[in-house]
C-alpha positions in Angstrom: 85.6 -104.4 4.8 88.3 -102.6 3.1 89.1 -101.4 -0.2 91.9 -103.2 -2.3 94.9 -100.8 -3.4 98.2 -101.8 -5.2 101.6 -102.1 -2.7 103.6 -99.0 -4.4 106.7 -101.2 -4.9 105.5 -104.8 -6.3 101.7 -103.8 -7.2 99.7 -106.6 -5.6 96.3 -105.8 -4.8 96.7 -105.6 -1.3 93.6 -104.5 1.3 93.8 -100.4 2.7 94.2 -101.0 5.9 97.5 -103.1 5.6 100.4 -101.7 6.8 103.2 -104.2 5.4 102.6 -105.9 1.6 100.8 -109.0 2.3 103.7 -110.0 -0.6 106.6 -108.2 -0.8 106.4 -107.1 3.1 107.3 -103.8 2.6 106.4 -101.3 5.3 103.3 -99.3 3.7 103.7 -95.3 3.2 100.6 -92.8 3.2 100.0 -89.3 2.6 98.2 -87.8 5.4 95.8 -85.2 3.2 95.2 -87.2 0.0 95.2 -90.6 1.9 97.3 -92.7 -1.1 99.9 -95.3 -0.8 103.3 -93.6 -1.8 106.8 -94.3 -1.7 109.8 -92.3 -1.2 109.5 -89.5 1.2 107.0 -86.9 -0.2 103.4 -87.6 -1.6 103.8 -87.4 -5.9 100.3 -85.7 -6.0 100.2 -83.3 -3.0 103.8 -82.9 -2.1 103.3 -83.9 1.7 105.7 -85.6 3.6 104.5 -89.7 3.6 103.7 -91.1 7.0 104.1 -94.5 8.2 100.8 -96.3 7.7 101.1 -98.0 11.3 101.5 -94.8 13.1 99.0 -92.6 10.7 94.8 -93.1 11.9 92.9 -92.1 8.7 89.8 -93.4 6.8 89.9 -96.0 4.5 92.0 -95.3 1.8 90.8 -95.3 -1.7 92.5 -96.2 -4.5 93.9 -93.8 -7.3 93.5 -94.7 -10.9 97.1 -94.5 -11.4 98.0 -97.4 -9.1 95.5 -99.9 -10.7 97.8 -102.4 -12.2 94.9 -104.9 -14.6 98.3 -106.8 -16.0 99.5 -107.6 -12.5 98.5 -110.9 -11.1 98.5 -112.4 -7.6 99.0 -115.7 -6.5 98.3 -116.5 -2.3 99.2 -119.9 -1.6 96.7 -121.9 0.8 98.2 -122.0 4.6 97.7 -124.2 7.0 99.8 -122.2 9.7 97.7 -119.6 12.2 98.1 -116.3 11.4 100.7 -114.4 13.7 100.7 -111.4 15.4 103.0 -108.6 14.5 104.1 -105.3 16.7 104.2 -102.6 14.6 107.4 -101.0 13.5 108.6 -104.8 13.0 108.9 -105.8 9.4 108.8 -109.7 8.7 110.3 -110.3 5.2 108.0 -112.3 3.1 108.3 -116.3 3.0 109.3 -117.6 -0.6 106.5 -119.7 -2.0 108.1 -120.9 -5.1 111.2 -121.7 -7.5 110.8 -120.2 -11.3 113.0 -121.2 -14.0 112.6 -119.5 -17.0 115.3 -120.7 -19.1 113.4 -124.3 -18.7 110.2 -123.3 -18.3 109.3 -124.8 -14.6 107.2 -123.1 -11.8 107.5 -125.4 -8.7 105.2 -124.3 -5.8 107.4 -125.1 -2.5 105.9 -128.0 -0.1 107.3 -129.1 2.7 109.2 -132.0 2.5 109.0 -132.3 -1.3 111.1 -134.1 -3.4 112.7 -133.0 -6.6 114.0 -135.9 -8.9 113.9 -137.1 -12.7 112.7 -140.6 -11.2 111.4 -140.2 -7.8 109.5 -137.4 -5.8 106.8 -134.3 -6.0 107.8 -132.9 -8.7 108.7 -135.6 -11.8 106.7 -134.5 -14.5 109.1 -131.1 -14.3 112.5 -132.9 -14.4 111.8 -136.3 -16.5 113.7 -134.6 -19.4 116.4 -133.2 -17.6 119.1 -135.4 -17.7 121.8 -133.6 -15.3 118.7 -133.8 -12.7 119.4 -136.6 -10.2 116.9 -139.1 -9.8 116.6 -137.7 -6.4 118.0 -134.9 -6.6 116.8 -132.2 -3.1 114.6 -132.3 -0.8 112.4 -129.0 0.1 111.9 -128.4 4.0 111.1 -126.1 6.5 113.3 -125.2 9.3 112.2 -125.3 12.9 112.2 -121.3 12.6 110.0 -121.5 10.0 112.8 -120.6 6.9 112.6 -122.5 3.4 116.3 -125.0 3.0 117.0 -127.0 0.4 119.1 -130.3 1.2 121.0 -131.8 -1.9 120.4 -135.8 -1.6 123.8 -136.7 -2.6 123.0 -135.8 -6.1 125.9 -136.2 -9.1 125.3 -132.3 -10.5 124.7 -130.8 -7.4 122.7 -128.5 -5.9 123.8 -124.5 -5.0 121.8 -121.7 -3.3 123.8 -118.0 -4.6 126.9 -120.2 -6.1 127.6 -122.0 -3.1 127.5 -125.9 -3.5 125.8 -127.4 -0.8 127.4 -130.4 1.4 124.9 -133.8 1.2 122.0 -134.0 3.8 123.0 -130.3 4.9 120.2 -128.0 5.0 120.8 -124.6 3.5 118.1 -121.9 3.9 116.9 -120.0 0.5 115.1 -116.5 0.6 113.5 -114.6 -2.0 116.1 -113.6 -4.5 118.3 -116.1 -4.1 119.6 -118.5 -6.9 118.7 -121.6 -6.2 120.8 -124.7 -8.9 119.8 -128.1 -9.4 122.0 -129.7 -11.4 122.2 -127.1 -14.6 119.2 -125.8 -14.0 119.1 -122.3 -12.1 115.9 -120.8 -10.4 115.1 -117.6 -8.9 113.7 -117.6 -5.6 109.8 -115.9 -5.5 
């Protein structure tokens, strides 16, 4: 069993022996004589140059007390998909796993073929009060690759991913970062 360390660029507890965030999916750094998780190019406490973690063999690593994070929390979604394999030296950026909008105060956790309405679907209880929010509004989906979309249901306000109003009952695929609109409402993509 291995220790838990925080990723250097989004501090999630992540296990030592990873060598891509579990979260963020960036590809993990290490210094080969103190052992830490580092980015950049050089090691801040030693000075070495960092190594890929996938091409470095070491012991566990052990966690300095200057990358414990106690404010940082983590959230890992339940899956029902098998894990996959990776090669290494082949960074998969993370899936999203939900929609935050903090102008209105709502946290939706994606699901598959979920429906977001003010009358009908998953997620009513976050839209009843929004009144430029269809009553079915998008639908949430995965793609046969595996990608988050978001289809606009023919809504009256509309529904944009980065600024870009979608066409009705045309998938468009979201990624973390992106700016997903429904209706007035705009939420960041986590």
């Amino acid at each position: 069993m291995s220790t838990l360390v925080n990723c250097p660029k989004c501090r999630v507890e992540i296990e030592s022996d990873s060598y891509y965030c579990d979260q963020c999916g960036v590809e993990l750094y290490i210094c080969p004589q103190c052992h830490v998780f580092g980015k950049g190019k050089r090691c801040t406490q030693c000075g070495q140059p960092l190594v890929s973690a996938a091409n470095q063999v070491v012991s566990p690593v052990h966690p300095s007390t200057s990358s414990v994070n106690s404010s940082a929390s983590s959230v890992s979604p339940a899956s029902s998909e098998p894990e996959k394999t990776m090669r290494p030296g082949v960074s998969v950026p993370p899936l999203p796993v939900r929609l935050v909008c903090s102008a209105a105060g709502i946290r939706l956790g994606l699901g598959n073929g979920a429906v977001i309405g003010r009358r009908k679907g998953d997620y009513v209880s976050a839209f009843a009060s929004q009144g430029y929010v269809s009553g079915t509004h998008a639908r949430l989906q995965k793609s046969a690759s595996g990608q988050w979309e978001i289809v606009d249901l023919d809504s009256t306000n509309g529904t944009f991913v980065n600024g870009n109003r979608l066409s009705p009952n045309v998938p468009a695929v979201f990624s973390i970062g992106d700016i997903v609109r429904i209706a007035n409402l705009d939420f960041k993509v986590e």
